[in-house]
C-alpha positions as protocol buffer text, in pm:
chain_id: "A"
residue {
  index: 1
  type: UNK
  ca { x: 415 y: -54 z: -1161 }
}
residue {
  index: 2
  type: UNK
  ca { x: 317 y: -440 z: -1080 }
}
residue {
  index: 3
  type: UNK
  ca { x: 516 y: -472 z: -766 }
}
residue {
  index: 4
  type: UNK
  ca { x: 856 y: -343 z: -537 }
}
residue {
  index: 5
  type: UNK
  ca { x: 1021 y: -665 z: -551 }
}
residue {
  index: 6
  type: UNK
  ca { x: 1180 y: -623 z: -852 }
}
residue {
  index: 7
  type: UNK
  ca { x: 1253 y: -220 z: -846 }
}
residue {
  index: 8
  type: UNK
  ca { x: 1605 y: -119 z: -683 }
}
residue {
  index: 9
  type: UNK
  ca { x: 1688 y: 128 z: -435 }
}
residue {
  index: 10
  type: UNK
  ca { x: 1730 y: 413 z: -633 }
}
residue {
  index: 11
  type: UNK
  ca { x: 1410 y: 343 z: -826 }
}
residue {
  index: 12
  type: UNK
  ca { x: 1218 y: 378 z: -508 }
}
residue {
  index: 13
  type: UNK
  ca { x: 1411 y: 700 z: -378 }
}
residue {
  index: 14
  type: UNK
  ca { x: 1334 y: 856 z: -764 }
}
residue {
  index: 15
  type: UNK
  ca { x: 939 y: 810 z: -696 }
}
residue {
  index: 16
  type: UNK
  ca { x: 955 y: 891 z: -316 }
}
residue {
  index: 17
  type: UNK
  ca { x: 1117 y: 1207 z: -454 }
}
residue {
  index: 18
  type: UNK
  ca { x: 893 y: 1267 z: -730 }
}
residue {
  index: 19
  type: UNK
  ca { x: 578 y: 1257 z: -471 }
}
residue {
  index: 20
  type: UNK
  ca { x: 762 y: 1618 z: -266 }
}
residue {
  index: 21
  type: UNK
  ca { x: 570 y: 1848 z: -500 }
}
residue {
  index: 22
  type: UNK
  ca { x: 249 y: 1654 z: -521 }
}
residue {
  index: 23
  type: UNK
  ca { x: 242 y: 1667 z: -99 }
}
residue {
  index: 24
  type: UNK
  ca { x: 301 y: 2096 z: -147 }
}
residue {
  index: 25
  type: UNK
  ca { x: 40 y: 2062 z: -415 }
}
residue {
  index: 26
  type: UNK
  ca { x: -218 y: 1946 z: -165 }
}
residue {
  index: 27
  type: UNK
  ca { x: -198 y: 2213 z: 51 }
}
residue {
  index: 28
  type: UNK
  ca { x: -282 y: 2438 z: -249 }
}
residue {
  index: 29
  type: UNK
  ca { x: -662 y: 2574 z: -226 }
}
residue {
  index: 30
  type: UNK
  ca { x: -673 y: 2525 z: -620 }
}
residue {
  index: 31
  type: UNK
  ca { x: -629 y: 2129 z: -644 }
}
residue {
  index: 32
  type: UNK
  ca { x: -653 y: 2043 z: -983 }
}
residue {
  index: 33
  type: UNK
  ca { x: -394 y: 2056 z: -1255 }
}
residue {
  index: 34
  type: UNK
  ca { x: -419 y: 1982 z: -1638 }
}
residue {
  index: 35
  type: UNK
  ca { x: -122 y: 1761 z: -1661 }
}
residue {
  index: 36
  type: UNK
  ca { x: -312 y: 1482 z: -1773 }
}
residue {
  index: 37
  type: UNK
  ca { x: -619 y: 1623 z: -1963 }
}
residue {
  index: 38
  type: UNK
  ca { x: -737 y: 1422 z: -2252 }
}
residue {
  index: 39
  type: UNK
  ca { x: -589 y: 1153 z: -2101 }
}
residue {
  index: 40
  type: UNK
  ca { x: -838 y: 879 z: -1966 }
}
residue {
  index: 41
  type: UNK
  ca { x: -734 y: 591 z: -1683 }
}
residue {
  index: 42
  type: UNK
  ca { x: -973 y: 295 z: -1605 }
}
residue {
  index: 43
  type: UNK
  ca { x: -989 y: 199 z: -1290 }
}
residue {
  index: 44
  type: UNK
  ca { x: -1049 y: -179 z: -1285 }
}
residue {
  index: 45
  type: UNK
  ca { x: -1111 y: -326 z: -897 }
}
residue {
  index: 46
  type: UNK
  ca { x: -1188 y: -689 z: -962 }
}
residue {
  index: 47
  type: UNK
  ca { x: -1250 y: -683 z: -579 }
}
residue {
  index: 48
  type: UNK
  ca { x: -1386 y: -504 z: -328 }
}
residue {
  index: 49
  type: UNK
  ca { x: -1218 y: -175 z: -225 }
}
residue {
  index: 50
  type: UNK
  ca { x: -1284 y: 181 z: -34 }
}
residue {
  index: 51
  type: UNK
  ca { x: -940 y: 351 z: 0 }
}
residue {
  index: 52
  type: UNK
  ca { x: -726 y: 243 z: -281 }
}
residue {
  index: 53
  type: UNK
  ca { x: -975 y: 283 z: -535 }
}
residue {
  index: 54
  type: UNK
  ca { x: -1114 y: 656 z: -394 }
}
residue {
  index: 55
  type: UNK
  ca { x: -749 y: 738 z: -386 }
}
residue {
  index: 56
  type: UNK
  ca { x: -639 y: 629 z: -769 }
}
residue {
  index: 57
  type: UNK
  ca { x: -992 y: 790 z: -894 }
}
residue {
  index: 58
  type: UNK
  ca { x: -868 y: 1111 z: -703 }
}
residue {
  index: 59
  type: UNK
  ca { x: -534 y: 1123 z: -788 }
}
residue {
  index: 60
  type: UNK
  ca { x: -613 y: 1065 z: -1166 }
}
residue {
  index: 61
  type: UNK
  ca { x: -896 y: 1353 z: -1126 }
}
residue {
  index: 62
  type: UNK
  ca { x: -667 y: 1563 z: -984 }
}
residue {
  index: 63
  type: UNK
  ca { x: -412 y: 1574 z: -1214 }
}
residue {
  index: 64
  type: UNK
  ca { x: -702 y: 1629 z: -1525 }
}
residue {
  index: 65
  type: UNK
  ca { x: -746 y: 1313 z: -1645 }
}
residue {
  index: 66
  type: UNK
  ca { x: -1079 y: 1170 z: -1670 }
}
residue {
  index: 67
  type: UNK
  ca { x: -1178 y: 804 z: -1574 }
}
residue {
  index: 68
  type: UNK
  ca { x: -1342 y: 486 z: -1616 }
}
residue {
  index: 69
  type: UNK
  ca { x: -1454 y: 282 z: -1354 }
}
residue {
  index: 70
  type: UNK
  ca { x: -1525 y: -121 z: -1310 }
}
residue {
  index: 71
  type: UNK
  ca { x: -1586 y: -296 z: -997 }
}
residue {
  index: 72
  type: UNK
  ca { x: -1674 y: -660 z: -1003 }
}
residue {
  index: 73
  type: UNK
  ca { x: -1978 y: -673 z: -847 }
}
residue {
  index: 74
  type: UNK
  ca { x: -2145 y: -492 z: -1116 }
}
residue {
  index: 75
  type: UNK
  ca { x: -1921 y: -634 z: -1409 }
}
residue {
  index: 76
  type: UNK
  ca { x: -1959 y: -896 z: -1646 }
}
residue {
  index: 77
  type: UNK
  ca { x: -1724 y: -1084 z: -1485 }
}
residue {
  index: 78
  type: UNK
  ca { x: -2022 y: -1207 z: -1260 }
}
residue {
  index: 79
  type: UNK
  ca { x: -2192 y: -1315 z: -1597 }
}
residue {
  index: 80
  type: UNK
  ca { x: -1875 y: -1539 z: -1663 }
}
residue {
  index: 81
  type: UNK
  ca { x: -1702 y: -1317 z: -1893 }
}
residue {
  index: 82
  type: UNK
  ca { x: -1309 y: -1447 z: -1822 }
}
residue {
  index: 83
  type: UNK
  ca { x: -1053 y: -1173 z: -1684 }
}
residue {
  index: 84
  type: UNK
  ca { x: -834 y: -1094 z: -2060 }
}
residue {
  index: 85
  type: UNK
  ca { x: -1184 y: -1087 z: -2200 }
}
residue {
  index: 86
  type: UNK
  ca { x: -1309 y: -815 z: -1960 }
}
residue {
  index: 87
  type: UNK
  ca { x: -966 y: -613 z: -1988 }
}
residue {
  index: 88
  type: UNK
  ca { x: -939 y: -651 z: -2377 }
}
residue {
  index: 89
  type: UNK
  ca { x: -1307 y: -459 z: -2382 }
}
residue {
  index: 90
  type: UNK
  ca { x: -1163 y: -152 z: -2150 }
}
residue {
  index: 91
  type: UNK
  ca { x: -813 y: -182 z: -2361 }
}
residue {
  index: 92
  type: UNK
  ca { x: -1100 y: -131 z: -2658 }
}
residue {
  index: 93
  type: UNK
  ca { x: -1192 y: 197 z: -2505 }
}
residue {
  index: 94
  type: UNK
  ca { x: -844 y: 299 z: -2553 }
}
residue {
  index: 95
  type: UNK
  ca { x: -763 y: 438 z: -2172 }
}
residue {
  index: 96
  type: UNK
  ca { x: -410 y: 521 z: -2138 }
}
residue {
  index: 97
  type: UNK
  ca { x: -353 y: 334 z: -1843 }
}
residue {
  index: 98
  type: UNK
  ca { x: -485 y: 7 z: -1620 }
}
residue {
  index: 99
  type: UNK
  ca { x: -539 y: 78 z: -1224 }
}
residue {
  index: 100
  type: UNK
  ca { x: -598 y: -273 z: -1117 }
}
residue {
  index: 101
  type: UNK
  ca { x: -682 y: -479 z: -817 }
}
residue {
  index: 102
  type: UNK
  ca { x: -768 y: -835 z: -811 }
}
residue {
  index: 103
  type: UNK
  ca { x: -795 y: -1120 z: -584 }
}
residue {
  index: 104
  type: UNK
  ca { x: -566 y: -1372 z: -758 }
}
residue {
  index: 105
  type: UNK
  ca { x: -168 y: -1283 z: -733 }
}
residue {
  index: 106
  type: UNK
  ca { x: 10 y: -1217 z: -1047 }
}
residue {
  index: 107
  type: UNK
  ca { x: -315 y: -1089 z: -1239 }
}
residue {
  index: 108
  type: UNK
  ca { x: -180 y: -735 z: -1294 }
}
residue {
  index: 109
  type: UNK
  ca { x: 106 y: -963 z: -1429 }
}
residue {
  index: 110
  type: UNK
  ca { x: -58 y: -1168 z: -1662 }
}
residue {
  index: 111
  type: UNK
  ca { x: -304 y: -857 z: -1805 }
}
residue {
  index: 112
  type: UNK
  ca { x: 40 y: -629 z: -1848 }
}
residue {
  index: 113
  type: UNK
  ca { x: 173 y: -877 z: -2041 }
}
residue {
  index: 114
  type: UNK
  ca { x: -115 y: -839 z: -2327 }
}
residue {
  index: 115
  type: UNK
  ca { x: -134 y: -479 z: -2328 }
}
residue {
  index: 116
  type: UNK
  ca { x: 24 y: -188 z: -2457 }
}
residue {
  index: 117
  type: UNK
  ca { x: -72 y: 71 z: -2232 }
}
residue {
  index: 118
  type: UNK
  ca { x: 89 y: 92 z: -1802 }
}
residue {
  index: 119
  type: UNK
  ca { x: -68 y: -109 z: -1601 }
}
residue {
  index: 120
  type: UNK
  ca { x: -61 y: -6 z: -1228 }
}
residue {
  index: 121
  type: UNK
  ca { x: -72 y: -275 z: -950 }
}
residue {
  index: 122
  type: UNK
  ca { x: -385 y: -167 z: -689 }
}
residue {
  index: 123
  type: UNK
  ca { x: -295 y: -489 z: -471 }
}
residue {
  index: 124
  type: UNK
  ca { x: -332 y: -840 z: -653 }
}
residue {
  index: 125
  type: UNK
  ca { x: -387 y: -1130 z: -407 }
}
residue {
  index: 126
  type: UNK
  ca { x: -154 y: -1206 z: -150 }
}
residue {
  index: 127
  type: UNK
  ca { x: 115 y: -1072 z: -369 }
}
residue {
  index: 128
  type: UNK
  ca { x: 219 y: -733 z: -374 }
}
residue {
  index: 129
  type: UNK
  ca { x: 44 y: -384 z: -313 }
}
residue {
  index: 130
  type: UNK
  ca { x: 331 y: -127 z: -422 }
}
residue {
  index: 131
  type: UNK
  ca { x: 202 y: 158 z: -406 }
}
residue {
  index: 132
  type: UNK
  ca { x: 41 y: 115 z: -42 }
}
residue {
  index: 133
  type: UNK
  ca { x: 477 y: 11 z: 81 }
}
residue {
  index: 134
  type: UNK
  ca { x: 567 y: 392 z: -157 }
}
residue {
  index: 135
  type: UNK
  ca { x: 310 y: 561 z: 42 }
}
residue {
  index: 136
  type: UNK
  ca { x: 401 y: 390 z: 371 }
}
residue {
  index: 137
  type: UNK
  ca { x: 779 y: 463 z: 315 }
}
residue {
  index: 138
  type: UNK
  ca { x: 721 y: 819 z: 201 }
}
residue {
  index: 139
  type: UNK
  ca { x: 526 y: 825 z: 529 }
}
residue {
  index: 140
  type: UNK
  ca { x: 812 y: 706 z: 721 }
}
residue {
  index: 141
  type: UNK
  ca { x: 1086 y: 908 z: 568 }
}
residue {
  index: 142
  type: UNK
  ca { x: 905 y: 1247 z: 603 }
}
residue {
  index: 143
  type: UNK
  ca { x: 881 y: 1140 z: 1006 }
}
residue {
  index: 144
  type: UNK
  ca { x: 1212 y: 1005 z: 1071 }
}
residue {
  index: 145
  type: UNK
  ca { x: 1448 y: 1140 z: 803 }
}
residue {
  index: 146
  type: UNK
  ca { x: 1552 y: 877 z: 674 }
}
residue {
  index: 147
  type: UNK
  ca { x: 1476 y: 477 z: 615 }
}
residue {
  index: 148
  type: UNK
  ca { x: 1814 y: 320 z: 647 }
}
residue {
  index: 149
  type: UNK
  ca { x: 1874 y: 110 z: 924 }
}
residue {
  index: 150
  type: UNK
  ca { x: 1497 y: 144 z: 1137 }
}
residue {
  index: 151
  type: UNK
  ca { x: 1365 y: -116 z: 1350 }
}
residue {
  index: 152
  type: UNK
  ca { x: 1035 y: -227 z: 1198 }
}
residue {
  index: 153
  type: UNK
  ca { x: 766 y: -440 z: 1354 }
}
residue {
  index: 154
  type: UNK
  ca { x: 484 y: -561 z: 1155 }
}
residue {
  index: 155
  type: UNK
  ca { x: 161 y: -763 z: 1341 }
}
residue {
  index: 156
  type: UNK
  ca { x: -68 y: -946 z: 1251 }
}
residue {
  index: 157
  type: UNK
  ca { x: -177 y: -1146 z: 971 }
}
residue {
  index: 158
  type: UNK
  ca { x: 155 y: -1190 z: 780 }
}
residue {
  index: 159
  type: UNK
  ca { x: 68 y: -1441 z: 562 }
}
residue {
  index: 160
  type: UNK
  ca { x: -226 y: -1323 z: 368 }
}
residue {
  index: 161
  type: UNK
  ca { x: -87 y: -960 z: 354 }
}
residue {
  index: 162
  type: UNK
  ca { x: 33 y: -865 z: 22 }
}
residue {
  index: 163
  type: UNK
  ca { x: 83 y: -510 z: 217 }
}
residue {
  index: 164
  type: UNK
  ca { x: 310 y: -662 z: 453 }
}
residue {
  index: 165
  type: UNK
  ca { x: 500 y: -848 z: 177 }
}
residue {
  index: 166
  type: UNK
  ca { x: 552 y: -514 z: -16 }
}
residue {
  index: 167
  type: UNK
  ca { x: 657 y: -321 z: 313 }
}
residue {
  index: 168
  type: UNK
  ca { x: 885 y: -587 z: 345 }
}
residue {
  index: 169
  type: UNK
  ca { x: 1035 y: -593 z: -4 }
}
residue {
  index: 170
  type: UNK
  ca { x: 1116 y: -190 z: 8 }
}
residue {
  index: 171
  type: UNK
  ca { x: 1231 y: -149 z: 330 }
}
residue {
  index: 172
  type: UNK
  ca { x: 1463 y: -417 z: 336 }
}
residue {
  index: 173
  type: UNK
  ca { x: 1643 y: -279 z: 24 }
}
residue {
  index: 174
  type: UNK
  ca { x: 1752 y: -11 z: 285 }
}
residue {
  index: 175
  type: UNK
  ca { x: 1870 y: -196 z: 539 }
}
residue {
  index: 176
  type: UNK
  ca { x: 1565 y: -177 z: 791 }
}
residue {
  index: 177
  type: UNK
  ca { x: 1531 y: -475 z: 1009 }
}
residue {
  index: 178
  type: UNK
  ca { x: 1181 y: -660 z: 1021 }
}
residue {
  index: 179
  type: UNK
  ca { x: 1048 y: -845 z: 1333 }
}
residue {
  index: 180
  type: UNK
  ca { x: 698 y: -1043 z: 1221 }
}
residue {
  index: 181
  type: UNK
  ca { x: 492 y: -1071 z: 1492 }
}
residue {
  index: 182
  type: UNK
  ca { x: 124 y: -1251 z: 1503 }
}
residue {
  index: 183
  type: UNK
  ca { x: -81 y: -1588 z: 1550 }
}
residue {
  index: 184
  type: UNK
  ca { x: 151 y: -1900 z: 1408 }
}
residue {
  index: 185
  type: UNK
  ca { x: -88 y: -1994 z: 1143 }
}
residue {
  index: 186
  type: UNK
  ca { x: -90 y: -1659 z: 958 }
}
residue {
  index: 187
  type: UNK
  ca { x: 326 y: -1639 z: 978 }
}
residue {
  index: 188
  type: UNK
  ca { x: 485 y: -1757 z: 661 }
}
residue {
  index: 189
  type: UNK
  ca { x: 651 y: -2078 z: 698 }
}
residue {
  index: 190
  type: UNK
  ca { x: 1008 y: -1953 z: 621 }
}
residue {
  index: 191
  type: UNK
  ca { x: 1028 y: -1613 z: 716 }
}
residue {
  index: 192
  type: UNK
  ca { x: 1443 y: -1591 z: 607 }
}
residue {
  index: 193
  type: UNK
  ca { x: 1276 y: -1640 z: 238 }
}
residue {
  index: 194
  type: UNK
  ca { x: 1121 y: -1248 z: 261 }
}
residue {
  index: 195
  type: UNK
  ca { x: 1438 y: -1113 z: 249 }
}
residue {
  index: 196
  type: UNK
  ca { x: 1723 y: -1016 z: 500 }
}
residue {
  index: 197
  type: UNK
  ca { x: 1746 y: -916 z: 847 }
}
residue {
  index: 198
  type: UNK
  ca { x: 1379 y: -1085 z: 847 }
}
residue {
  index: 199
  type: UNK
  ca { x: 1258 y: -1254 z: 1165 }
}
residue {
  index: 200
  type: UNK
  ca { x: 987 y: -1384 z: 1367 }
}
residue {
  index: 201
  type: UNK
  ca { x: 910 y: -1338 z: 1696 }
}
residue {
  index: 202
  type: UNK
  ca { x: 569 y: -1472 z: 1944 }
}
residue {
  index: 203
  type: UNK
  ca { x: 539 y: -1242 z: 2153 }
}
residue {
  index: 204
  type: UNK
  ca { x: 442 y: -929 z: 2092 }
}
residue {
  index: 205
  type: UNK
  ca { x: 615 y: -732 z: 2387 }
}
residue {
  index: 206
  type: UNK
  ca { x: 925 y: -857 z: 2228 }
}
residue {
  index: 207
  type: UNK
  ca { x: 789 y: -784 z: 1911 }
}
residue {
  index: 208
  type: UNK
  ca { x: 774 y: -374 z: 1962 }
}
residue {
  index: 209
  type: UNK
  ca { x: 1033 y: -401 z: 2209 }
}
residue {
  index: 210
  type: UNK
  ca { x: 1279 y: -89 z: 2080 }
}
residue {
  index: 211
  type: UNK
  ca { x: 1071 y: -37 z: 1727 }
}
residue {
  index: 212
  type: UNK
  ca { x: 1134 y: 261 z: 1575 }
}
residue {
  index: 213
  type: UNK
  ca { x: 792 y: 183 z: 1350 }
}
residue {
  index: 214
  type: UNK
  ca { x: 551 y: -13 z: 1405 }
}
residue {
  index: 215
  type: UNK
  ca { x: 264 y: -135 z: 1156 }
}
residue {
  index: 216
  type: UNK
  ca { x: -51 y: -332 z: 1256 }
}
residue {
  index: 217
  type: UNK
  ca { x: -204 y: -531 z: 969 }
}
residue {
  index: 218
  type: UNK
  ca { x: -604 y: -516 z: 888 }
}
residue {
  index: 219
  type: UNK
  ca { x: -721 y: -848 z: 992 }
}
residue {
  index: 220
  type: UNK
  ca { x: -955 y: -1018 z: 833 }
}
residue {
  index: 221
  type: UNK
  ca { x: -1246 y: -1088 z: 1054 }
}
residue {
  index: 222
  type: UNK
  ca { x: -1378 y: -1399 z: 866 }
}
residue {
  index: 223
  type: UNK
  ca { x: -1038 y: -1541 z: 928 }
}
residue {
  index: 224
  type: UNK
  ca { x: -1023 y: -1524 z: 1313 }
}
residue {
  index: 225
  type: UNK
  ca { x: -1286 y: -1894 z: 1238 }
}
residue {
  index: 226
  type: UNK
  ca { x: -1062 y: -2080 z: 1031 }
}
residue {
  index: 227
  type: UNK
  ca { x: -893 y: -2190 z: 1199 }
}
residue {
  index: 228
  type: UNK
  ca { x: -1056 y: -2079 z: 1505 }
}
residue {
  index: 229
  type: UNK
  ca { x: -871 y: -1817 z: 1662 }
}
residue {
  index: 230
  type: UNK
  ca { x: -1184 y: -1610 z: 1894 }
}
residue {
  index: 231
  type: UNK
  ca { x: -1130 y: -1289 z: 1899 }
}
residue {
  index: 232
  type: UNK
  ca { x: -1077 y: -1176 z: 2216 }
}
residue {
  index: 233
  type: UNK
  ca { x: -790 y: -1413 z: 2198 }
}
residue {
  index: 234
  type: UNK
  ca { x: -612 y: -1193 z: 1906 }
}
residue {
  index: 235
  type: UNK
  ca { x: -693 y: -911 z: 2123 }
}
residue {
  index: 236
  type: UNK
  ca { x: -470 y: -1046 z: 2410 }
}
residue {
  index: 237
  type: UNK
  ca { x: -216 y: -1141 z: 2245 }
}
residue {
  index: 238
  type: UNK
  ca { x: -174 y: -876 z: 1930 }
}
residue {
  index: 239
  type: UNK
  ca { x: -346 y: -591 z: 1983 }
}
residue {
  index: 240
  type: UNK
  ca { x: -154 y: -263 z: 1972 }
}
residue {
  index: 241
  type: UNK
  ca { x: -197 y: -88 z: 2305 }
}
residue {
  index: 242
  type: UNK
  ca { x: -93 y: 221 z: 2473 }
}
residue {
  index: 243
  type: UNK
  ca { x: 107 y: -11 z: 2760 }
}
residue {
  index: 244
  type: UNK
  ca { x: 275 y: -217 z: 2492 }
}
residue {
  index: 245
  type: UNK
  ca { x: 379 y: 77 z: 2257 }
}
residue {
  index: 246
  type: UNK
  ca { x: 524 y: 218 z: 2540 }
}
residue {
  index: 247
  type: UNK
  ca { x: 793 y: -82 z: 2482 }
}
residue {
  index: 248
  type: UNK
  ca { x: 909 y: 24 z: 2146 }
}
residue {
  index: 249
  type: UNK
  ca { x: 1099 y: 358 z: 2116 }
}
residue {
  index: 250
  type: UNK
  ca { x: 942 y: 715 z: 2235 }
}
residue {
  index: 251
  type: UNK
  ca { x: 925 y: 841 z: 1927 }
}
residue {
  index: 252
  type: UNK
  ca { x: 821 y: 549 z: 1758 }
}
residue {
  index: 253
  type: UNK
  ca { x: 531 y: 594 z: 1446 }
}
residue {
  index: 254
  type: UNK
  ca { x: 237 y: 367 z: 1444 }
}
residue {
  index: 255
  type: UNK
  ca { x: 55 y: 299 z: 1040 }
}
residue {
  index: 256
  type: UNK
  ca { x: -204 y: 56 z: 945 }
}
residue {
  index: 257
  type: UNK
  ca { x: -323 y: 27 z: 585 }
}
residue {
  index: 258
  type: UNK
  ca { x: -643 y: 115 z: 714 }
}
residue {
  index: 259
  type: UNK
  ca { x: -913 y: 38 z: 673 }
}
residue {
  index: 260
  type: UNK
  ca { x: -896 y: 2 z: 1077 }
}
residue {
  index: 261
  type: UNK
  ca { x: -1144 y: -229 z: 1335 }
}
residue {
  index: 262
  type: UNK
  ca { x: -1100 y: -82 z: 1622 }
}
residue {
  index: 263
  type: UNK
  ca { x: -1035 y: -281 z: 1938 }
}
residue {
  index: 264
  type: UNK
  ca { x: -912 y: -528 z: 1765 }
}
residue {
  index: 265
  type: UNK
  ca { x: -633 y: -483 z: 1566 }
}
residue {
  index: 266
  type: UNK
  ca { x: -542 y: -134 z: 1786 }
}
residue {
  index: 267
  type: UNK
  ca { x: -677 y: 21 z: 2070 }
}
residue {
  index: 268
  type: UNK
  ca { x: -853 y: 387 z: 2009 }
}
residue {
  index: 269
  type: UNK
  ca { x: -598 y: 548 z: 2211 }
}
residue {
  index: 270
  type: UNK
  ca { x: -321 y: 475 z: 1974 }
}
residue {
  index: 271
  type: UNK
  ca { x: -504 y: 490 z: 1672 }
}
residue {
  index: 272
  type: UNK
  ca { x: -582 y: 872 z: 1756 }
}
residue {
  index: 273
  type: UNK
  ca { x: -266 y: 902 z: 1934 }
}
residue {
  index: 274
  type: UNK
  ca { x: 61 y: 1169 z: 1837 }
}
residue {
  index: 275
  type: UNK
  ca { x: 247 y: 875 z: 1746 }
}
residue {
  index: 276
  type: UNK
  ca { x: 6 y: 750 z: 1487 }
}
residue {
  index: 277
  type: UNK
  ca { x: 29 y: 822 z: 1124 }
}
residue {
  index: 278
  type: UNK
  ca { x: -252 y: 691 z: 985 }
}
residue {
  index: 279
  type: UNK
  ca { x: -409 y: 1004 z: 838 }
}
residue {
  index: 280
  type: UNK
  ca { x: -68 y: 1099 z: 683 }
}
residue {
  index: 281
  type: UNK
  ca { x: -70 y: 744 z: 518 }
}
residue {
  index: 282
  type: UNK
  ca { x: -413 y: 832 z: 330 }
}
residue {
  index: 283
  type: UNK
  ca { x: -310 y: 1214 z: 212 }
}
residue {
  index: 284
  type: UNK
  ca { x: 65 y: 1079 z: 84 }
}
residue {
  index: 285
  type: UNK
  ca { x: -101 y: 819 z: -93 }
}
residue {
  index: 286
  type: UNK
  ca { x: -247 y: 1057 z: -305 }
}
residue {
  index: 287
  type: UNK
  ca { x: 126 y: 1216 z: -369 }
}
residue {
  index: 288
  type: UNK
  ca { x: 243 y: 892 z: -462 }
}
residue {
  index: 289
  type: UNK
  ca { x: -44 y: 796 z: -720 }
}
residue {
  index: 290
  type: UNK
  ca { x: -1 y: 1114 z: -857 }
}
residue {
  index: 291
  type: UNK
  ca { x: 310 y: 1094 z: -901 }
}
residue {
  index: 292
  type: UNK
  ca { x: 305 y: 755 z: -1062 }
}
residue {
  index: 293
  type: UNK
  ca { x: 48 y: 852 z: -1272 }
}
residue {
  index: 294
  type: UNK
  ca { x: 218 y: 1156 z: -1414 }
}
residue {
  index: 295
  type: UNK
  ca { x: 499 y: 927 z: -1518 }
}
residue {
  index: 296
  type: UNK
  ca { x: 357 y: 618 z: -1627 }
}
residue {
  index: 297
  type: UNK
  ca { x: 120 y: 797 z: -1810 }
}
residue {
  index: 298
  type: UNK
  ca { x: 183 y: 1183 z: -1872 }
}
residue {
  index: 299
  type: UNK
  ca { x: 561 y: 1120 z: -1940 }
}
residue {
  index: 300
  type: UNK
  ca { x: 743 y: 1407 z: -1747 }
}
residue {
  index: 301
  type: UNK
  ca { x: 958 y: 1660 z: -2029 }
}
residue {
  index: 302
  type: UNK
  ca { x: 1327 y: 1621 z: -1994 }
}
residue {
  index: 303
  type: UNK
  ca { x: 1380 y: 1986 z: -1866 }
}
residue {
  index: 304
  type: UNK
  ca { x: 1128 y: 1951 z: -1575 }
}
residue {
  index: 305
  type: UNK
  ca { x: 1256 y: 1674 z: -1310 }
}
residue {
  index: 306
  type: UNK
  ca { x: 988 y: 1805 z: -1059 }
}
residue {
  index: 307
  type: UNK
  ca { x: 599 y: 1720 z: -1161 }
}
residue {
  index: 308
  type: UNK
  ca { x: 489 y: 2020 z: -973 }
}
residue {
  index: 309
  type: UNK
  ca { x: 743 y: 2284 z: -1108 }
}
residue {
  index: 310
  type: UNK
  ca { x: 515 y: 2440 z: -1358 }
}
């Protein structure tokens, strides 16, 4: 699972499916099944991380299997030790499957490429971050019925978000139409290239203006200096607020990838609000690693379509 780009429709419907059960099985007091015991997964974050990584650990945990963990700061990798090197010594350990994130695009790529074993794309660069757009989607279709045809707006930094560029990549195989909103020097030069029905708009009244969704991106803070963009000026002219949510539908759903700041990428009010799903986002992310991990790695019998039907 290294990105959505390249996965069609129906392969994207067969895991939004396949993450049902595992939402049931959360509800469950008993969370912890032994679908994939004796099975280990390493869990390699070649940069920083909170949510993703908590989530894949969890997800692996509960579905038995036991894992391995690596995070950069306390590698070898800050002793020089190159990237294939580093993976070749877990692939030594003999996990059955690669969780990765990294901060050069394509990495997951290149390290899939030299292994036998799934790798599983945790966000690599500016790239991709699949299984944050599967999460967001099955987020989406549980509140709206459906994906086909919504009104999307996404804000912020566009450029630099591989979450934005994966949102854009699955929705648009359903026919949602994306309005980019944010500062000009974080929009991608050619928005048309994303994909179709893709366009960019400067202000953001217009932006939400009838949205049926509407995402606001993590910004960076060490970005809002280079080039300098103060922000208080970000605030004013992309913050989501209660007065300009009010412009996009009345029963339109608010996500951010989390994790959040707080008056400054969205006011408190409608990051605690009924139409935000932000909370929702974090417990169906564990349905979709779940599921991804029980067929990437556990390899689902023939007779039993549904990973919770046992």
């Amino acid at each position: 699972m290294l990105g959505i780009e390249t996965l069609s429709r129906e392969q994207i419907e067969f895991f939004l499916d396949q993450a049902k059960p595992f939402q049931e099985f959360h509800k469950h007091p008993l969370k912890k099944l032994a679908t994939l015991r004796g099975k280990t997964v390493a869990i390699a974050f070649f940069e920083s991380s909170t949510r993703t990584r908590i989530s894949f650990t969890t997800a692996a945990s509960r579905l038995g299997a036991d894992t391995m963990a690596l995070q950069a700061e306390a590698s070898s990798l800050k002793k020089g030790e190159s990237l294939i090197d580093t993976v070749r010594t877990l692939d030594a350990m003999k996990p059955d499957a690669i969780v990765m994130r990294h901060s050069s695009s394509g990495a997951p790529h290149f390290v899939a490429e030299r292994l036998d074993i799934p790798v599983l794309n945790a966000g690599d660069g500016t790239h991709e971050h699949p299984t944050q757009a599967l999460l967001d989607a099955l987020t989406i279709r549980d509140r709206k019925g459906k994906l086909e045809g919504l009104n999307v707006t996404i804000l912020g930094d566009i450029l630099h978000s591989r979450v934005a560029r994966s949102n854009i990549h699955l929705l648009t195989k359903f026919g949602a139409r994306i309005t980019l909103c944010g500062p000009p020097m974080w929009m991608p030069p050619d928005v048309a290239t994303l994909g179709p029905c893709v366009r960019r708009v400067l202000r953001i009244e217009e932006a939400v203006d009838g949205a049926d969704v509407v995402m606001a991106l993590r910004v960076q803070t060490e970005r809002l200096h280079e080039p300098a963009l103060p922000p208080d000026e970000y605030i004013a002219g992309y913050q989501l607020t209660p007065e300009r949510l009010r412009r996009a539908r009345p029963d339109a759903l608010v996500l951010h990838p989390g994790p959040m700041i707080r008056g400054l990428e969205i006011d408190s009010a409608v990051a605690d609000g009924p139409q935000s799903c932000v909370l929702e986002q974090v417990t169906n992310g564990l349905a979709v690693r779940m599921a991804l991990l029980y067929h990437l790695v556990g390899g689902p019998p023939a007779d039993a379509p549904h990973p919770a039907k046992d």
